[in-house]
C-alpha positions as CSV (number, residue, x, y, z in Angstrom):
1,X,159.6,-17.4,109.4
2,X,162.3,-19.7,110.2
3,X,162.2,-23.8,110.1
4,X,159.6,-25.4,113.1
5,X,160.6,-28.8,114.5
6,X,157.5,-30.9,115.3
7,X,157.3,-32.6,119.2
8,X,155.6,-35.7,120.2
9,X,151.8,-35.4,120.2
10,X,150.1,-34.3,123.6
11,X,149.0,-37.3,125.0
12,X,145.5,-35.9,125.9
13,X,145.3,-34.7,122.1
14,X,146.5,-38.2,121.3
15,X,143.8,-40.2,123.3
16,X,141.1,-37.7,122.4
17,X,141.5,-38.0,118.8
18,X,141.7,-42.1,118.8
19,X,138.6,-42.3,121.0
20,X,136.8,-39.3,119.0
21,X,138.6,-38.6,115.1
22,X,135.7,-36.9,113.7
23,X,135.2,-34.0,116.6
24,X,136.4,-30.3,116.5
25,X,138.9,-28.0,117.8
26,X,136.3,-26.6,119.4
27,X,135.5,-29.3,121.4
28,X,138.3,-30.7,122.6
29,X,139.3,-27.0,124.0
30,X,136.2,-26.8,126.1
31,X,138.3,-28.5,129.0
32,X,141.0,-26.4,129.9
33,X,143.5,-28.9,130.7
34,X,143.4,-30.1,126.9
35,X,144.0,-27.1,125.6
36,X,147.1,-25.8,127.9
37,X,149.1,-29.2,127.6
38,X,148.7,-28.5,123.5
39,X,149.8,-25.1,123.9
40,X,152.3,-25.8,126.3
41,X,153.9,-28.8,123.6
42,X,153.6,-25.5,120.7
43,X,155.6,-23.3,122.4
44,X,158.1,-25.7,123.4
45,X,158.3,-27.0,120.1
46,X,158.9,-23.4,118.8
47,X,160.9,-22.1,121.5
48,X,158.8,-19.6,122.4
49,X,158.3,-17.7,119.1
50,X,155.3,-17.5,116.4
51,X,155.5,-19.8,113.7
52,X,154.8,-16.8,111.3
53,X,156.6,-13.5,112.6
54,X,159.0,-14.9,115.0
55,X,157.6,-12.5,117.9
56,X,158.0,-13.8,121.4
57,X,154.6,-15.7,122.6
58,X,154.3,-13.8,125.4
59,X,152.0,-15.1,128.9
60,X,149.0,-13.5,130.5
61,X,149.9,-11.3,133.5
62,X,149.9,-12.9,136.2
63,X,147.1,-10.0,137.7
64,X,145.4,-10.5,134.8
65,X,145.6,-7.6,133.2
66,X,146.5,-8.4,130.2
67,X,145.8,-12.3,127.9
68,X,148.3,-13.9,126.2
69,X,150.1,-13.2,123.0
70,X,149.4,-16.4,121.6
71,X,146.6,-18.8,120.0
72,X,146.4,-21.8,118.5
73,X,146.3,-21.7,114.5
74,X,145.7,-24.8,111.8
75,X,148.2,-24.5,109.0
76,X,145.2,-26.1,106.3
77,X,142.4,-24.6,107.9
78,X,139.8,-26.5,109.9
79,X,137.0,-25.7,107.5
80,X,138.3,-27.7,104.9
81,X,137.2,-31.3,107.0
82,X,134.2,-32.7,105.6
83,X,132.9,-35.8,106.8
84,X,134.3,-38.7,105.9
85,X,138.0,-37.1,104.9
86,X,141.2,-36.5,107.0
87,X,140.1,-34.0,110.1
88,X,142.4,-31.2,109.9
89,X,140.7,-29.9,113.9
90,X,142.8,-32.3,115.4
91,X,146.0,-33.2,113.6
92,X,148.9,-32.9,115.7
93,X,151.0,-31.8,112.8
94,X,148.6,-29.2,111.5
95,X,148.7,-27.3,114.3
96,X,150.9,-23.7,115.1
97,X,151.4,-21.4,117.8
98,X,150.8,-18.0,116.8
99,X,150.7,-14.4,118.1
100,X,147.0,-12.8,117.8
101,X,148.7,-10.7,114.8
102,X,148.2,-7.0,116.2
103,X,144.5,-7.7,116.4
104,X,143.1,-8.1,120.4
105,X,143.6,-4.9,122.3
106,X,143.8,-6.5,125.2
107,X,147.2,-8.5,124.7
108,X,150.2,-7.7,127.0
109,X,151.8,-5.5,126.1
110,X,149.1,-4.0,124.3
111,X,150.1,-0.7,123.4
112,X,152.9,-1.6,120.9
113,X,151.3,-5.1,120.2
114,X,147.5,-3.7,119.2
115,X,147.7,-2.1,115.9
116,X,144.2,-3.0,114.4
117,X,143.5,-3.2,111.5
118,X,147.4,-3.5,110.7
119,X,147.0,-7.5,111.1
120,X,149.3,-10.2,110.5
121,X,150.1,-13.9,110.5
122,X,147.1,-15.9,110.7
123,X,144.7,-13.0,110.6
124,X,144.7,-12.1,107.5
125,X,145.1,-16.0,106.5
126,X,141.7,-16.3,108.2
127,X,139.8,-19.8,106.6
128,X,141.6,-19.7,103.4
129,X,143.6,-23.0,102.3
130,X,147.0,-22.0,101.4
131,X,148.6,-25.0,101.5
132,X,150.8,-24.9,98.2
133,X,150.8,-21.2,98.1
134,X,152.6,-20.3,101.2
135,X,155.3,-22.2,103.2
136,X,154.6,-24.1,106.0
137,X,157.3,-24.3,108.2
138,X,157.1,-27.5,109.7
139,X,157.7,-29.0,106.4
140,X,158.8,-26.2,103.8
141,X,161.6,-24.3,105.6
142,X,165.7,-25.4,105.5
143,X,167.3,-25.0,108.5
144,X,170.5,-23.9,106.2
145,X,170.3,-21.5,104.3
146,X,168.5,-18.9,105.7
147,X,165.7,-17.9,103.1
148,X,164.8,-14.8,104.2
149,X,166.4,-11.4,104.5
150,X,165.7,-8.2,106.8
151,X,166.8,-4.5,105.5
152,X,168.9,-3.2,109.0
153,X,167.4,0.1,108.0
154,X,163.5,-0.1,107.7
155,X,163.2,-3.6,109.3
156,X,161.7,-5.0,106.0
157,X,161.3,-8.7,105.3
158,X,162.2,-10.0,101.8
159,X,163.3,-13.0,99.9
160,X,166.8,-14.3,99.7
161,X,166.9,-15.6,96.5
162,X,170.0,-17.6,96.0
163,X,169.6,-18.8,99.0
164,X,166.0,-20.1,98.3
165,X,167.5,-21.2,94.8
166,X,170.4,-23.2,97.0
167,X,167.8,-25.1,99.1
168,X,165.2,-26.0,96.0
169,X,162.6,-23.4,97.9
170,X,160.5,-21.5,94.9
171,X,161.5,-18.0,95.9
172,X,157.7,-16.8,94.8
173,X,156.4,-19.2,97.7
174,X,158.6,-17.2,100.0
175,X,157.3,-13.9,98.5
176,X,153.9,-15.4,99.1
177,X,154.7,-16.1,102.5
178,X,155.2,-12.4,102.9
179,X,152.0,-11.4,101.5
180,X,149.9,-13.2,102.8
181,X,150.7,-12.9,106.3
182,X,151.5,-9.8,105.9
183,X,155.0,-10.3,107.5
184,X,155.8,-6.7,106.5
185,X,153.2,-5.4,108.8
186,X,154.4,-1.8,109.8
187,X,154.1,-3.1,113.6
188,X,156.4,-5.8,112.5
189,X,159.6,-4.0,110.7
190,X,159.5,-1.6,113.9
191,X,160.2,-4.4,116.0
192,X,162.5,-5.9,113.6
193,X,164.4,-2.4,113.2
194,X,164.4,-1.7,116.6
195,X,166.3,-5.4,117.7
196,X,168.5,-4.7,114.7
197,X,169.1,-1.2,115.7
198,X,170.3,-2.6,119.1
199,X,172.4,-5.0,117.6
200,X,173.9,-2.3,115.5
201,X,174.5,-0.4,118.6
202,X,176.4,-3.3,120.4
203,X,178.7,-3.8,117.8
204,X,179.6,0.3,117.4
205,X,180.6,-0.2,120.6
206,X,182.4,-3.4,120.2
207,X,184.7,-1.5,117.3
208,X,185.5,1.4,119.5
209,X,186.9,-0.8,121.9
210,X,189.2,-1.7,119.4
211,X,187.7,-5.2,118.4
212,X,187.7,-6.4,114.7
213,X,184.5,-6.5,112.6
214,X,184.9,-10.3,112.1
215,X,185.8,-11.1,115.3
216,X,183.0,-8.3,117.1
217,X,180.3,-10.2,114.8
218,X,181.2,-13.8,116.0
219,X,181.1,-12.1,119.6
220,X,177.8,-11.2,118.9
221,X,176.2,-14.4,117.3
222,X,177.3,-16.6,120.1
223,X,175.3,-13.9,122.7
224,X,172.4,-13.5,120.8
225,X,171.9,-16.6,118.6
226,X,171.1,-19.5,120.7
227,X,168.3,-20.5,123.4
228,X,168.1,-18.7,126.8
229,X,167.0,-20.6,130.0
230,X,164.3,-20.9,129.2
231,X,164.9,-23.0,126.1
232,X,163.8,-19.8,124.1
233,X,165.4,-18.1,120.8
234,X,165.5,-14.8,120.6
235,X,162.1,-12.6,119.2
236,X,163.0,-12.0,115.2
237,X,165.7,-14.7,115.1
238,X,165.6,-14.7,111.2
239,X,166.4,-10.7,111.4
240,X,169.1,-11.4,113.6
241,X,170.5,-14.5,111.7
242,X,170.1,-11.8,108.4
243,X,172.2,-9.1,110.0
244,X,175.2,-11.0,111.4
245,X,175.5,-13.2,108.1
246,X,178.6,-15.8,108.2
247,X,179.1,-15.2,111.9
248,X,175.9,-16.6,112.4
249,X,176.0,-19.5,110.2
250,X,178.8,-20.4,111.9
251,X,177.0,-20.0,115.2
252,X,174.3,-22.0,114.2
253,X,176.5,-25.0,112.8
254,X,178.7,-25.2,115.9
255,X,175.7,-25.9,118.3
256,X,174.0,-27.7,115.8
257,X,170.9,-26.2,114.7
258,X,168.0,-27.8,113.2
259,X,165.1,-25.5,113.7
């Protein structure tokens, strides 16, 4: 999970909920149009990746074979409104874009993407409030340090302590995080092994050509740590920001990164 920065509300959100604050979710995504402009503001806030697992939120095919790799998820779950207390279906900053978590068959990609019933990110989260018990990272996450660590070897996620310690972040909300949405899904630490395992590669080859560690790892953090052209970062950026250490601090400083 890495740090989400927060957009201006959707305008059609915005009018909806000032002309109807006590609806649902549900109804205000009846009308298509609503529901893509949201979507569309999500993924641009998050440059393309989960708020959870950091996978790339990955579009439909365009034959329609396959649905998109991404849904709209409530932070404090929408169950918790009752009537006459704050609506949690339609506040702007309640709301993620996630990946369906391994569970719909029927998801680009599909055969490394389906794993049922290996499930993560707001899947196993279902209704439950976990506000306090998790991070949330609109508002829990630094940008600097990085709180999070990735083994190079089994693509396992785990706590950076001191850094958590550094940046005033309880290190068992972290673990938490973890657990809960099950952010050491097998499905996951393959796909985090298997970008680390290519970024292993690339800097093998890097040191046979005679290039220096320090200098082969800067190489590498300015290719691979920042957005493409699409305004994207790269699937499993906390991995990658884990694996090339200073370089990438120093990546992320010099272009200025806040999330």
């Amino acid at each position: 999970m890495k740090k989400v920065l927060k957009g201006q509300e959707p305008s059609l959100l915005k009018s909806y909920r000032t002309s109807t604050p006590s609806n649902t979710w549900e109804a205000f995504s009846k009308k298509t149009g609503r529901k893509t402009q949201v979507q569309q503001q999500l993924k641009a806030d998050q440059n393309g990746l989960c708020a959870y697992c950091e996978i790339d939120l990955l579009d439909a095919d365009e034959d329609g074979n396959g649905v998109a790799d991404f849904r709209v998820e409530h932070f404090h779950p929408k169950s918790a409104t009752v009537a006459g207390s704050h609506n949690w279906h339609l506040d702007w900053h309640n709301l993620l874009g996630c990946c369906h978590g391994g569970s719909k068959n029927d998801v680009i990609a599909r055969s490394a993407r389906y794993t049922s019933p290996d499930h993560s990110c707001d899947v196993p989260k279902a209704n439950q409030n976990l506000t306090g018990v998790i991070l949330n990272p609109l508002t829990d996450v630094p940008a600097f340090p990085g709180i999070f660590k990735c083994d190079r070897a089994t693509g396992i996620l785990s706590v950076n302590t001191n850094n958590c310690n550094t940046a005033g972040i309880n290190p068992v909300l972290a673990q938490n995080t973890i657990d809960e949405l099950r952010l050491d899904a097998d499905r996951l630490n393959r796909f985090r092994k298997a970008v680390l395992d290519r970024l292993n590669q690339q800097l093998q080859e890097q040191i046979r050509r005679g290039i220096a560690v320090p200098q082969a790892m800067d190489q590498l953090a300015q290719a691979h740590l920042r957005k493409n052209n699409q305004q994207q970062w790269p699937a499993f950026f906390t991995s990658i920001r884990d694996y090339l250490g200073p370089a990438a601090e120093k990546q992320l400083q010099a272009i200025g990164y806040q999330g």
